[in-house]
N, C-alpha and C positions, 0 to 999 in steps of 0.2 A: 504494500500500500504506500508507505512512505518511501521507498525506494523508486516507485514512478516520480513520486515528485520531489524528489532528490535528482532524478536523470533529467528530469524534463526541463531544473532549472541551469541545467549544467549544458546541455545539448537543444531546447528547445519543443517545441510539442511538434508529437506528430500531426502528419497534413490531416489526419479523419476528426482533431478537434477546432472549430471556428477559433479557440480561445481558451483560458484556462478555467472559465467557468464551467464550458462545453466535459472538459474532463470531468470534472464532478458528479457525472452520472456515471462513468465506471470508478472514482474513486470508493463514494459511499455502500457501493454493494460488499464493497470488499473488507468492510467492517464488521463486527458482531452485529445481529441480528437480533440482540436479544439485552439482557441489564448489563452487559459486556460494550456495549458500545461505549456508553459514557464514562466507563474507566479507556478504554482507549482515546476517547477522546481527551480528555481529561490526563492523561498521560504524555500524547503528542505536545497537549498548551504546556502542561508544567515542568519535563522531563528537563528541560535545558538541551535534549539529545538533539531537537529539530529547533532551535531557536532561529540558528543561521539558514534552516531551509525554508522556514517560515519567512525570513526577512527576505529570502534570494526570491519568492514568489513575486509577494510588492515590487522589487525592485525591477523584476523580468516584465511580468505580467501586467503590473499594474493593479494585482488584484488583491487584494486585503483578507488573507487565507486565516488568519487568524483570527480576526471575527467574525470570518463565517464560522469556521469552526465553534466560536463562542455561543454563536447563533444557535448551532445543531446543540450543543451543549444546551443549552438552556429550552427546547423543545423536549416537552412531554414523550 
């Protein structure tokens, strides 16, 4: 999971996503499915592990991966 977006911010997305929102639909399948998601989630924001792959999204894409994430975090 973090690993696509570890490469993608290193090499670029591939051509089948418009953009790095477009990813997002194969990102989150690839998560727990179940009370497992929000400890992953929740893991990716606090671990320190992904801080800089977090920041290399904004800085590539434009896109504010982090709050979305906060986002999915904070839904029911």
């Amino acid at each position: 999971m973090m690993q696509s977006v570890q490469r993608y911010t290193r090499e670029g997305l591939p051509p089948c996503y418009s953009d790095f929102e477009s990813f997002l639909y194969d990102f989150y399948p690839d998560l727990p499915w179940d009370d497992a998601l929000n400890i992953s989630l929740q893991h990716i924001l606090t671990s320190g592990k992904f801080e800089v792959t977090l920041d290399a999204v904004q800085q590539r894409f434009g896109f504010d991966f982090r709050a979305e994430l906060h986002t999915a975090l904070a839904q029911p």
